[in-house]
C-alpha positions as CSV (number, residue, x, y, z in Angstrom):
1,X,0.0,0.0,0.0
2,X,1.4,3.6,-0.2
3,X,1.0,5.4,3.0
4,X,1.5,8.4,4.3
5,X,3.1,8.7,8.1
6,X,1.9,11.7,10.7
7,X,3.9,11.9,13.6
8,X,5.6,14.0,15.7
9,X,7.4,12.7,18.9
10,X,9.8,9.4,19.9
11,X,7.9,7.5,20.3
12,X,6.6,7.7,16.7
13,X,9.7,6.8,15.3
14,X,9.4,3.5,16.0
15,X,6.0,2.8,14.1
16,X,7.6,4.7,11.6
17,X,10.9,1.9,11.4
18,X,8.3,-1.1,11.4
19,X,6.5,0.5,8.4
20,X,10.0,0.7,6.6
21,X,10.8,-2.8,7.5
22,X,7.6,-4.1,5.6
23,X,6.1,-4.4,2.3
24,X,4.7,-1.4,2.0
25,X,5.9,2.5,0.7
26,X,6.1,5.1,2.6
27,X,5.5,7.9,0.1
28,X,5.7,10.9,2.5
29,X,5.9,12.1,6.7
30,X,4.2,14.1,7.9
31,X,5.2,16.4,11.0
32,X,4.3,19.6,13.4
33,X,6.1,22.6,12.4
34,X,9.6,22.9,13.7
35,X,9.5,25.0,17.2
36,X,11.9,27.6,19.2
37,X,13.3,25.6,22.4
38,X,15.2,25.8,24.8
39,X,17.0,29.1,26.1
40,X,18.3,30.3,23.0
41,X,15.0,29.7,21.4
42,X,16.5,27.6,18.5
43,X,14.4,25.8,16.3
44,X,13.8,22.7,17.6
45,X,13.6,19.4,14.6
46,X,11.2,16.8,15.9
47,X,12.0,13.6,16.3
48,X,10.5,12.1,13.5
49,X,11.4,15.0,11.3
50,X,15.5,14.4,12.2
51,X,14.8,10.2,11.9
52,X,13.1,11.0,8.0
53,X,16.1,13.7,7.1
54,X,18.4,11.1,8.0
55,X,16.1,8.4,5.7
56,X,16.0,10.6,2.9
57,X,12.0,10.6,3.0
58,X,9.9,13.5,2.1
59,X,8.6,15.5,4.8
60,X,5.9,18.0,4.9
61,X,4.7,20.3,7.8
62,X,1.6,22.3,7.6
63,X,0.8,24.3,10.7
64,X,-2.5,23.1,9.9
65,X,-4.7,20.4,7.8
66,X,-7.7,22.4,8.0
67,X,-7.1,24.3,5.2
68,X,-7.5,23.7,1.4
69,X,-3.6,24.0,0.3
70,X,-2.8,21.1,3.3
71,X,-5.6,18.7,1.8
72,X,-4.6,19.6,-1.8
73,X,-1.0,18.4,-0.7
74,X,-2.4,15.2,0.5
75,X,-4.6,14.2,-1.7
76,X,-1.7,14.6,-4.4
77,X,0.2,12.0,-2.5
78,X,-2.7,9.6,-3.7
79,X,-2.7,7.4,-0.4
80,X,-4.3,4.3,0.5
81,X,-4.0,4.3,4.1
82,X,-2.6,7.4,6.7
83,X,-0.6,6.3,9.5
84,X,-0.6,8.6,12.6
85,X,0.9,8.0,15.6
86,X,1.2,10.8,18.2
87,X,1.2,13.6,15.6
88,X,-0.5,16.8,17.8
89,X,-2.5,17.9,15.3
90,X,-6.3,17.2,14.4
91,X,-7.4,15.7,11.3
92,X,-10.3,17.3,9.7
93,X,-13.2,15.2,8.0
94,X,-12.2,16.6,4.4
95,X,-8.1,15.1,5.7
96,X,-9.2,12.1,7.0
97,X,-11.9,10.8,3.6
98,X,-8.6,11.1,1.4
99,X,-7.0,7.9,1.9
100,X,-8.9,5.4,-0.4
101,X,-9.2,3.1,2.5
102,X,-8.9,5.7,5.7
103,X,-6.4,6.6,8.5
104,X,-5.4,4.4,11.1
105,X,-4.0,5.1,14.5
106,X,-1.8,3.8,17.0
107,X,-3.3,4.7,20.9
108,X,-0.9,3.6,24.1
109,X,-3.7,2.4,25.7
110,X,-6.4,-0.7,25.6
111,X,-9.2,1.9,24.5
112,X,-12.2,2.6,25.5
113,X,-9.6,3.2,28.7
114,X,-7.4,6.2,28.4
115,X,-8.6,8.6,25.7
116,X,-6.5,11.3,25.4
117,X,-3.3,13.0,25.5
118,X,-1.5,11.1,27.8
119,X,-2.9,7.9,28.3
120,X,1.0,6.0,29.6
121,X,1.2,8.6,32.4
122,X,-2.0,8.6,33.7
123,X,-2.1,4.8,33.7
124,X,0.5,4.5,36.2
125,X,-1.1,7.4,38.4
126,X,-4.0,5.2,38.3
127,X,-2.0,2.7,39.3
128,X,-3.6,0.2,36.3
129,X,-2.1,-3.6,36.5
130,X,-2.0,-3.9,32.5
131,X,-1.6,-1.7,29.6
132,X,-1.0,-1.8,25.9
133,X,-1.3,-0.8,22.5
134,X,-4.6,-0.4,20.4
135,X,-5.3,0.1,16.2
136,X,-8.0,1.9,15.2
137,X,-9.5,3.4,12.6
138,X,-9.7,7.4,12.9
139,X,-12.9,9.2,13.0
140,X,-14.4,12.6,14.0
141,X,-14.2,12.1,18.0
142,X,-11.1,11.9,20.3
143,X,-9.9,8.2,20.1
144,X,-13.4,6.9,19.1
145,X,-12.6,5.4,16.2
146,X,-13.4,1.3,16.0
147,X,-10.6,-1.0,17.0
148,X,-8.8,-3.1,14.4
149,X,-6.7,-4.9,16.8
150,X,-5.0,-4.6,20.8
151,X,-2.1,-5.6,22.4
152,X,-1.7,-6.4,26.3
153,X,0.7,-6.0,28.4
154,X,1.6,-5.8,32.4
155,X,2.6,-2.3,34.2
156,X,5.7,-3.5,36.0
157,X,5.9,-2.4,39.8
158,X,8.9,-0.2,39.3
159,X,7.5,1.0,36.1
160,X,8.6,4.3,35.0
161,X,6.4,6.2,32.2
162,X,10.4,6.2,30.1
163,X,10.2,2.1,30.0
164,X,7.0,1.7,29.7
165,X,7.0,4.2,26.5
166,X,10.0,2.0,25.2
167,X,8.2,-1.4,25.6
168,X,4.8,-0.2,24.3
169,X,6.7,2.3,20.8
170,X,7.8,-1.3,19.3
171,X,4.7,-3.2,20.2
172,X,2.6,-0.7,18.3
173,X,4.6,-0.6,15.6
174,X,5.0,-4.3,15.0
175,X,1.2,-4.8,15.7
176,X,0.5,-2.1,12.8
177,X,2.2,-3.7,10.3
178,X,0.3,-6.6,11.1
179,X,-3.1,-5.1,11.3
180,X,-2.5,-2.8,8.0
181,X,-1.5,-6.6,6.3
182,X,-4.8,-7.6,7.5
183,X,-6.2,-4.3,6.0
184,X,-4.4,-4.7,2.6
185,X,-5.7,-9.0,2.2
186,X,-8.8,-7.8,2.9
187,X,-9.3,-9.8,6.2
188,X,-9.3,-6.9,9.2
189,X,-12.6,-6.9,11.2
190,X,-13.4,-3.6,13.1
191,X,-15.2,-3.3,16.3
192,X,-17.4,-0.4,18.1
193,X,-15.7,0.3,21.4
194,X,-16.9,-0.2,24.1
195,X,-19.3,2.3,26.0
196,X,-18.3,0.9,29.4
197,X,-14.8,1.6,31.0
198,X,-14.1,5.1,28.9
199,X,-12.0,7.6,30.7
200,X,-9.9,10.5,29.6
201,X,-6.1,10.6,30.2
202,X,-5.5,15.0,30.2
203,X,-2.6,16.2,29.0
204,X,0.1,16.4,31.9
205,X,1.0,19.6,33.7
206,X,4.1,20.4,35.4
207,X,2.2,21.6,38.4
208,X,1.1,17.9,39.0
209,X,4.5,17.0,39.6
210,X,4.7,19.0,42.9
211,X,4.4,16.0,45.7
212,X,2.2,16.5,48.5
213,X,3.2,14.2,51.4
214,X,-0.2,14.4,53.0
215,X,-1.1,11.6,50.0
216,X,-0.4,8.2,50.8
217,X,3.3,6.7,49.4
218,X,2.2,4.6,47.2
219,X,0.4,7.1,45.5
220,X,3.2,9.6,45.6
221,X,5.5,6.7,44.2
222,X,3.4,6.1,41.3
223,X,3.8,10.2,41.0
224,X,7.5,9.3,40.9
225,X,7.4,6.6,37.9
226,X,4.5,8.0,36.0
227,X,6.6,11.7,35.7
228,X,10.1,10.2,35.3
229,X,11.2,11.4,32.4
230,X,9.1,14.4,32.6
231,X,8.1,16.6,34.6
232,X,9.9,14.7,37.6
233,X,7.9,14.5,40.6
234,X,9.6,17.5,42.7
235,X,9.2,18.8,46.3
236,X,10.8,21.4,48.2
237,X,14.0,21.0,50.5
238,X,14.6,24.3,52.7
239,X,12.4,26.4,50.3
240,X,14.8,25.5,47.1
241,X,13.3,22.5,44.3
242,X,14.3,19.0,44.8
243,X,13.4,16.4,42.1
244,X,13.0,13.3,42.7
245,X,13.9,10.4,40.1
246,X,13.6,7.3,42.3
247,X,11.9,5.9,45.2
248,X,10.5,3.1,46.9
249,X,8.4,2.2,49.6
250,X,9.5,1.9,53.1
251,X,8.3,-1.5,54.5
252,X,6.9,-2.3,57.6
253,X,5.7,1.5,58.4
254,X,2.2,1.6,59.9
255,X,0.2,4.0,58.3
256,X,-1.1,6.7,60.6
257,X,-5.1,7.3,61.1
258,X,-7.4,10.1,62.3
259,X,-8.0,8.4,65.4
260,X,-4.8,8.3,66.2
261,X,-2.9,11.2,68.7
262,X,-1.4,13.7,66.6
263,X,2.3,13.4,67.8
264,X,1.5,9.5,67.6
265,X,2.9,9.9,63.8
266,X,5.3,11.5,62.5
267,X,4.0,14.9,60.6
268,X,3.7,14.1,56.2
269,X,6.9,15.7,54.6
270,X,9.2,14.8,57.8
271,X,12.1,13.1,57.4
272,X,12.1,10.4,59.7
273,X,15.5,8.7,58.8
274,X,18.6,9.2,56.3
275,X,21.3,6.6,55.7
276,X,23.0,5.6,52.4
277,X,19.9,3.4,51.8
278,X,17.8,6.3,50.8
279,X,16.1,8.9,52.9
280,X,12.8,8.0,54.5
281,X,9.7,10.4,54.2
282,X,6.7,10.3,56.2
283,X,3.6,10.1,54.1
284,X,-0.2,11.1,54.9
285,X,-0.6,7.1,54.6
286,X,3.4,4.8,55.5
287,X,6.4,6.2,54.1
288,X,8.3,7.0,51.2
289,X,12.3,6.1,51.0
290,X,13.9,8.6,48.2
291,X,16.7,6.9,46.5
292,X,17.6,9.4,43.6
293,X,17.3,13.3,43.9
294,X,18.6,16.3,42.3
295,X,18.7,19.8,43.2
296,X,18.3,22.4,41.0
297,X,21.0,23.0,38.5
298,X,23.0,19.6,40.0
299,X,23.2,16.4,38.8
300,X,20.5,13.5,39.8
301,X,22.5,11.7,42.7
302,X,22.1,8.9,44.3
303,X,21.1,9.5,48.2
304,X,24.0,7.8,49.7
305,X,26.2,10.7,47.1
306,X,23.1,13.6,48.0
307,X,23.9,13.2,51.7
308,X,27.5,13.3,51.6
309,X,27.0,17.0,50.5
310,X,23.4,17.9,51.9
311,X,22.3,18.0,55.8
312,X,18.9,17.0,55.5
313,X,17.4,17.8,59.1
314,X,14.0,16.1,60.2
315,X,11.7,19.2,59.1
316,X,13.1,20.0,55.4
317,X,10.6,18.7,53.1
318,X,7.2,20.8,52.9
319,X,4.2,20.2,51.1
320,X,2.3,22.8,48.8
Protein backbone atom coordinates (compact mmCIF):
# COMPACT_ATOMS: atom_id res chain seq x y z
CA UNK A 1 0.00 0.00 0.00
CA UNK A 2 1.39 3.61 -0.24
CA UNK A 3 1.03 5.39 3.04
CA UNK A 4 1.55 8.36 4.27
CA UNK A 5 3.08 8.68 8.12
CA UNK A 6 1.85 11.65 10.73
CA UNK A 7 3.94 11.91 13.62
CA UNK A 8 5.60 14.05 15.74
CA UNK A 9 7.41 12.68 18.91
CA UNK A 10 9.79 9.43 19.89
CA UNK A 11 7.86 7.48 20.33
CA UNK A 12 6.58 7.75 16.66
CA UNK A 13 9.73 6.77 15.29
CA UNK A 14 9.35 3.51 16.03
CA UNK A 15 6.03 2.80 14.07
CA UNK A 16 7.64 4.68 11.55
CA UNK A 17 10.93 1.91 11.41
CA UNK A 18 8.33 -1.09 11.44
CA UNK A 19 6.55 0.52 8.38
CA UNK A 20 9.96 0.72 6.57
CA UNK A 21 10.79 -2.75 7.54
CA UNK A 22 7.64 -4.12 5.59
CA UNK A 23 6.05 -4.44 2.30
CA UNK A 24 4.65 -1.36 2.00
CA UNK A 25 5.89 2.47 0.71
CA UNK A 26 6.08 5.08 2.60
CA UNK A 27 5.54 7.93 0.09
CA UNK A 28 5.74 10.85 2.54
CA UNK A 29 5.89 12.06 6.66
CA UNK A 30 4.23 14.09 7.94
CA UNK A 31 5.23 16.36 11.02
CA UNK A 32 4.32 19.63 13.39
CA UNK A 33 6.06 22.63 12.41
CA UNK A 34 9.61 22.93 13.72
CA UNK A 35 9.54 25.03 17.21
CA UNK A 36 11.88 27.57 19.19
CA UNK A 37 13.25 25.55 22.39
CA UNK A 38 15.23 25.82 24.82
CA UNK A 39 17.04 29.07 26.12
CA UNK A 40 18.27 30.31 23.04
CA UNK A 41 14.97 29.69 21.37
CA UNK A 42 16.48 27.59 18.54
CA UNK A 43 14.38 25.83 16.32
CA UNK A 44 13.78 22.70 17.58
CA UNK A 45 13.65 19.41 14.63
CA UNK A 46 11.16 16.83 15.94
CA UNK A 47 12.03 13.56 16.27
CA UNK A 48 10.49 12.12 13.49
CA UNK A 49 11.36 15.01 11.26
CA UNK A 50 15.47 14.42 12.23
CA UNK A 51 14.77 10.24 11.89
CA UNK A 52 13.13 11.01 8.00
CA UNK A 53 16.09 13.67 7.06
CA UNK A 54 18.41 11.06 8.04
CA UNK A 55 16.12 8.37 5.69
CA UNK A 56 16.04 10.63 2.85
CA UNK A 57 12.03 10.57 3.04
CA UNK A 58 9.94 13.52 2.13
CA UNK A 59 8.64 15.49 4.77
CA UNK A 60 5.90 18.02 4.88
CA UNK A 61 4.72 20.30 7.76
CA UNK A 62 1.64 22.30 7.59
CA UNK A 63 0.77 24.33 10.73
CA UNK A 64 -2.49 23.12 9.93
CA UNK A 65 -4.71 20.38 7.80
CA UNK A 66 -7.70 22.42 7.95
CA UNK A 67 -7.08 24.34 5.16
CA UNK A 68 -7.49 23.74 1.36
CA UNK A 69 -3.57 23.99 0.28
CA UNK A 70 -2.75 21.14 3.34
CA UNK A 71 -5.63 18.73 1.81
CA UNK A 72 -4.64 19.56 -1.78
CA UNK A 73 -1.03 18.37 -0.70
CA UNK A 74 -2.45 15.23 0.47
CA UNK A 75 -4.62 14.24 -1.65
CA UNK A 76 -1.69 14.60 -4.42
CA UNK A 77 0.23 12.05 -2.50
CA UNK A 78 -2.73 9.56 -3.65
CA UNK A 79 -2.66 7.41 -0.40
CA UNK A 80 -4.31 4.27 0.49
CA UNK A 81 -4.03 4.30 4.09
CA UNK A 82 -2.56 7.43 6.65
CA UNK A 83 -0.64 6.32 9.50
CA UNK A 84 -0.58 8.56 12.58
CA UNK A 85 0.87 7.96 15.61
CA UNK A 86 1.19 10.82 18.22
CA UNK A 87 1.21 13.59 15.57
CA UNK A 88 -0.48 16.77 17.81
CA UNK A 89 -2.46 17.95 15.27
CA UNK A 90 -6.28 17.21 14.43
CA UNK A 91 -7.42 15.70 11.30
CA UNK A 92 -10.34 17.33 9.71
CA UNK A 93 -13.15 15.17 7.99
CA UNK A 94 -12.16 16.60 4.39
CA UNK A 95 -8.13 15.10 5.68
CA UNK A 96 -9.16 12.06 6.97
CA UNK A 97 -11.89 10.83 3.62
CA UNK A 98 -8.59 11.11 1.40
CA UNK A 99 -6.99 7.86 1.86
CA UNK A 100 -8.92 5.41 -0.45
CA UNK A 101 -9.20 3.11 2.52
CA UNK A 102 -8.86 5.70 5.73
CA UNK A 103 -6.44 6.59 8.50
CA UNK A 104 -5.43 4.35 11.12
CA UNK A 105 -3.96 5.08 14.47
CA UNK A 106 -1.81 3.84 17.02
CA UNK A 107 -3.27 4.70 20.93
CA UNK A 108 -0.90 3.61 24.06
CA UNK A 109 -3.68 2.35 25.75
CA UNK A 110 -6.38 -0.73 25.64
CA UNK A 111 -9.19 1.86 24.46
CA UNK A 112 -12.23 2.62 25.48
CA UNK A 113 -9.62 3.20 28.66
CA UNK A 114 -7.38 6.23 28.37
CA UNK A 115 -8.56 8.61 25.69
CA UNK A 116 -6.46 11.30 25.35
CA UNK A 117 -3.29 13.02 25.53
CA UNK A 118 -1.45 11.12 27.79
CA UNK A 119 -2.87 7.93 28.26
CA UNK A 120 0.95 6.05 29.64
CA UNK A 121 1.22 8.60 32.35
CA UNK A 122 -1.97 8.61 33.69
CA UNK A 123 -2.13 4.82 33.68
CA UNK A 124 0.51 4.46 36.16
CA UNK A 125 -1.07 7.37 38.36
CA UNK A 126 -3.99 5.21 38.28
CA UNK A 127 -2.03 2.70 39.27
CA UNK A 128 -3.55 0.20 36.33
CA UNK A 129 -2.12 -3.56 36.48
CA UNK A 130 -1.97 -3.87 32.47
CA UNK A 131 -1.64 -1.66 29.62
CA UNK A 132 -0.97 -1.75 25.88
CA UNK A 133 -1.30 -0.80 22.47
CA UNK A 134 -4.62 -0.42 20.37
CA UNK A 135 -5.26 0.15 16.21
CA UNK A 136 -8.01 1.91 15.22
CA UNK A 137 -9.46 3.43 12.62
CA UNK A 138 -9.67 7.36 12.89
CA UNK A 139 -12.89 9.23 13.04
CA UNK A 140 -14.43 12.58 14.01
CA UNK A 141 -14.22 12.12 17.97
CA UNK A 142 -11.05 11.90 20.25
CA UNK A 143 -9.88 8.18 20.08
CA UNK A 144 -13.37 6.89 19.13
CA UNK A 145 -12.63 5.40 16.18
CA UNK A 146 -13.42 1.31 16.04
CA UNK A 147 -10.63 -1.05 16.97
CA UNK A 148 -8.77 -3.10 14.38
CA UNK A 149 -6.71 -4.89 16.85
CA UNK A 150 -5.00 -4.62 20.75
CA UNK A 151 -2.14 -5.61 22.43
CA UNK A 152 -1.71 -6.35 26.29
CA UNK A 153 0.72 -5.95 28.45
CA UNK A 154 1.63 -5.80 32.37
CA UNK A 155 2.61 -2.28 34.16
CA UNK A 156 5.65 -3.46 36.01
CA UNK A 157 5.87 -2.43 39.79
CA UNK A 158 8.89 -0.15 39.26
CA UNK A 159 7.54 1.04 36.10
CA UNK A 160 8.56 4.33 35.02
CA UNK A 161 6.37 6.23 32.21
CA UNK A 162 10.45 6.21 30.09
CA UNK A 163 10.20 2.07 29.96
CA UNK A 164 6.99 1.72 29.75
CA UNK A 165 6.96 4.21 26.48
CA UNK A 166 9.97 2.03 25.24
CA UNK A 167 8.23 -1.37 25.56
CA UNK A 168 4.84 -0.21 24.35
CA UNK A 169 6.71 2.29 20.81
CA UNK A 170 7.77 -1.35 19.34
CA UNK A 171 4.68 -3.19 20.24
CA UNK A 172 2.59 -0.69 18.32
CA UNK A 173 4.60 -0.56 15.61
CA UNK A 174 4.96 -4.34 15.01
CA UNK A 175 1.20 -4.82 15.68
CA UNK A 176 0.45 -2.14 12.83
CA UNK A 177 2.19 -3.70 10.33
CA UNK A 178 0.28 -6.64 11.08
CA UNK A 179 -3.08 -5.08 11.25
CA UNK A 180 -2.47 -2.83 7.96
CA UNK A 181 -1.50 -6.58 6.31
CA UNK A 182 -4.80 -7.61 7.50
CA UNK A 183 -6.24 -4.33 6.03
CA UNK A 184 -4.43 -4.74 2.58
CA UNK A 185 -5.71 -9.05 2.16
CA UNK A 186 -8.82 -7.80 2.91
CA UNK A 187 -9.31 -9.77 6.22
CA UNK A 188 -9.34 -6.90 9.24
CA UNK A 189 -12.60 -6.89 11.24
CA UNK A 190 -13.37 -3.63 13.07
CA UNK A 191 -15.19 -3.33 16.27
CA UNK A 192 -17.36 -0.40 18.06
CA UNK A 193 -15.69 0.27 21.43
CA UNK A 194 -16.87 -0.24 24.11
CA UNK A 195 -19.31 2.27 26.05
CA UNK A 196 -18.31 0.94 29.44
CA UNK A 197 -14.76 1.63 31.01
CA UNK A 198 -14.13 5.11 28.89
CA UNK A 199 -11.97 7.57 30.74
CA UNK A 200 -9.90 10.48 29.58
CA UNK A 201 -6.06 10.62 30.15
CA UNK A 202 -5.48 15.01 30.16
CA UNK A 203 -2.64 16.20 28.96
CA UNK A 204 0.14 16.35 31.90
CA UNK A 205 0.96 19.56 33.66
CA UNK A 206 4.09 20.37 35.42
CA UNK A 207 2.18 21.55 38.45
CA UNK A 208 1.10 17.90 38.97
CA UNK A 209 4.46 16.98 39.60
CA UNK A 210 4.70 19.04 42.87
CA UNK A 211 4.42 16.04 45.75
CA UNK A 212 2.18 16.49 48.46
CA UNK A 213 3.19 14.24 51.41
CA UNK A 214 -0.20 14.38 53.00
CA UNK A 215 -1.08 11.60 50.02
CA UNK A 216 -0.41 8.23 50.80
CA UNK A 217 3.33 6.74 49.37
CA UNK A 218 2.23 4.61 47.21
CA UNK A 219 0.39 7.07 45.53
CA UNK A 220 3.24 9.55 45.59
CA UNK A 221 5.54 6.75 44.21
CA UNK A 222 3.38 6.12 41.29
CA UNK A 223 3.79 10.15 41.03
CA UNK A 224 7.47 9.31 40.87
CA UNK A 225 7.44 6.61 37.90
CA UNK A 226 4.50 7.98 35.98
CA UNK A 227 6.63 11.70 35.73
CA UNK A 228 10.12 10.22 35.30
CA UNK A 229 11.24 11.42 32.39
CA UNK A 230 9.12 14.44 32.64
CA UNK A 231 8.09 16.56 34.57
CA UNK A 232 9.95 14.71 37.61
CA UNK A 233 7.94 14.54 40.62
CA UNK A 234 9.65 17.53 42.73
CA UNK A 235 9.21 18.76 46.26
CA UNK A 236 10.80 21.40 48.21
CA UNK A 237 13.99 20.98 50.46
CA UNK A 238 14.58 24.26 52.70
CA UNK A 239 12.43 26.39 50.34
CA UNK A 240 14.77 25.51 47.08
CA UNK A 241 13.33 22.47 44.25
CA UNK A 242 14.27 19.01 44.80
CA UNK A 243 13.44 16.37 42.05
CA UNK A 244 13.00 13.31 42.67
CA UNK A 245 13.85 10.35 40.10
CA UNK A 246 13.55 7.28 42.34
CA UNK A 247 11.90 5.91 45.23
CA UNK A 248 10.52 3.06 46.87
CA UNK A 249 8.38 2.25 49.64
CA UNK A 250 9.49 1.91 53.12
CA UNK A 251 8.33 -1.52 54.54
CA UNK A 252 6.91 -2.29 57.65
CA UNK A 253 5.75 1.53 58.36
CA UNK A 254 2.17 1.55 59.95
CA UNK A 255 0.19 3.99 58.32
CA UNK A 256 -1.12 6.74 60.59
CA UNK A 257 -5.15 7.28 61.12
CA UNK A 258 -7.39 10.11 62.32
CA UNK A 259 -8.05 8.44 65.38
CA UNK A 260 -4.82 8.25 66.24
CA UNK A 261 -2.94 11.16 68.73
CA UNK A 262 -1.44 13.73 66.61
CA UNK A 263 2.29 13.35 67.80
CA UNK A 264 1.55 9.46 67.62
CA UNK A 265 2.95 9.88 63.78
CA UNK A 266 5.33 11.48 62.53
CA UNK A 267 4.01 14.87 60.61
CA UNK A 268 3.65 14.06 56.16
CA UNK A 269 6.91 15.70 54.60
CA UNK A 270 9.21 14.83 57.81
CA UNK A 271 12.14 13.14 57.45
CA UNK A 272 12.07 10.44 59.70
CA UNK A 273 15.51 8.73 58.78
CA UNK A 274 18.57 9.15 56.29
CA UNK A 275 21.27 6.56 55.68
CA UNK A 276 23.04 5.62 52.44
CA UNK A 277 19.93 3.41 51.77
CA UNK A 278 17.79 6.26 50.84
CA UNK A 279 16.14 8.90 52.85
CA UNK A 280 12.82 7.97 54.51
CA UNK A 281 9.72 10.43 54.24
CA UNK A 282 6.66 10.34 56.16
CA UNK A 283 3.65 10.09 54.08
CA UNK A 284 -0.22 11.14 54.87
CA UNK A 285 -0.63 7.05 54.64
CA UNK A 286 3.43 4.83 55.46
CA UNK A 287 6.39 6.25 54.10
CA UNK A 288 8.30 6.96 51.17
CA UNK A 289 12.30 6.13 50.96
CA UNK A 290 13.92 8.62 48.22
CA UNK A 291 16.74 6.94 46.52
CA UNK A 292 17.59 9.42 43.57
CA UNK A 293 17.32 13.26 43.93
CA UNK A 294 18.62 16.27 42.34
CA UNK A 295 18.65 19.82 43.20
CA UNK A 296 18.26 22.44 40.95
CA UNK A 297 20.95 22.96 38.54
CA UNK A 298 22.96 19.56 39.99
CA UNK A 299 23.17 16.44 38.76
CA UNK A 300 20.46 13.47 39.80
CA UNK A 301 22.46 11.70 42.66
CA UNK A 302 22.10 8.92 44.34
CA UNK A 303 21.11 9.49 48.16
CA UNK A 304 23.97 7.76 49.70
CA UNK A 305 26.23 10.71 47.11
CA UNK A 306 23.10 13.63 47.97
CA UNK A 307 23.94 13.21 51.68
CA UNK A 308 27.49 13.28 51.60
CA UNK A 309 26.97 16.95 50.47
CA UNK A 310 23.37 17.91 51.86
CA UNK A 311 22.33 17.97 55.80
CA UNK A 312 18.88 16.98 55.53
CA UNK A 313 17.38 17.81 59.14
CA UNK A 314 14.03 16.08 60.18
CA UNK A 315 11.71 19.16 59.13
CA UNK A 316 13.05 20.04 55.45
CA UNK A 317 10.64 18.71 53.10
CA UNK A 318 7.23 20.83 52.94
CA UNK A 319 4.21 20.19 51.07
CA UNK A 320 2.27 22.80 48.80
Amino acid sequence: MRLGFAGTPQFSVAALDALLRSRHRVIAVLTQPDRPAGRGQTLHLSAVKQHAIDLGLDVLQPASLKTPDAAAALDRLELDALVVVAYGLILPAAVLALPKLGCFNIHASLLPRWRGAAPIQRAILAGDANTGVTIMRMGAGLDTGPVLAAREVPIGERETAGSLHDRLAPLGGELLVDTLDAIAAGRAHEQAQSPVGITYAEKITKAEALIDWREAAANILRRVRAFDPWPIAETRMNGAQLRVWDAELVTGMAAATPSEAKDAAPRPGSVVAASSAGIDVACGQGALRLLRLQLAGRKPLAAADFLKSQRVAPSSFASP
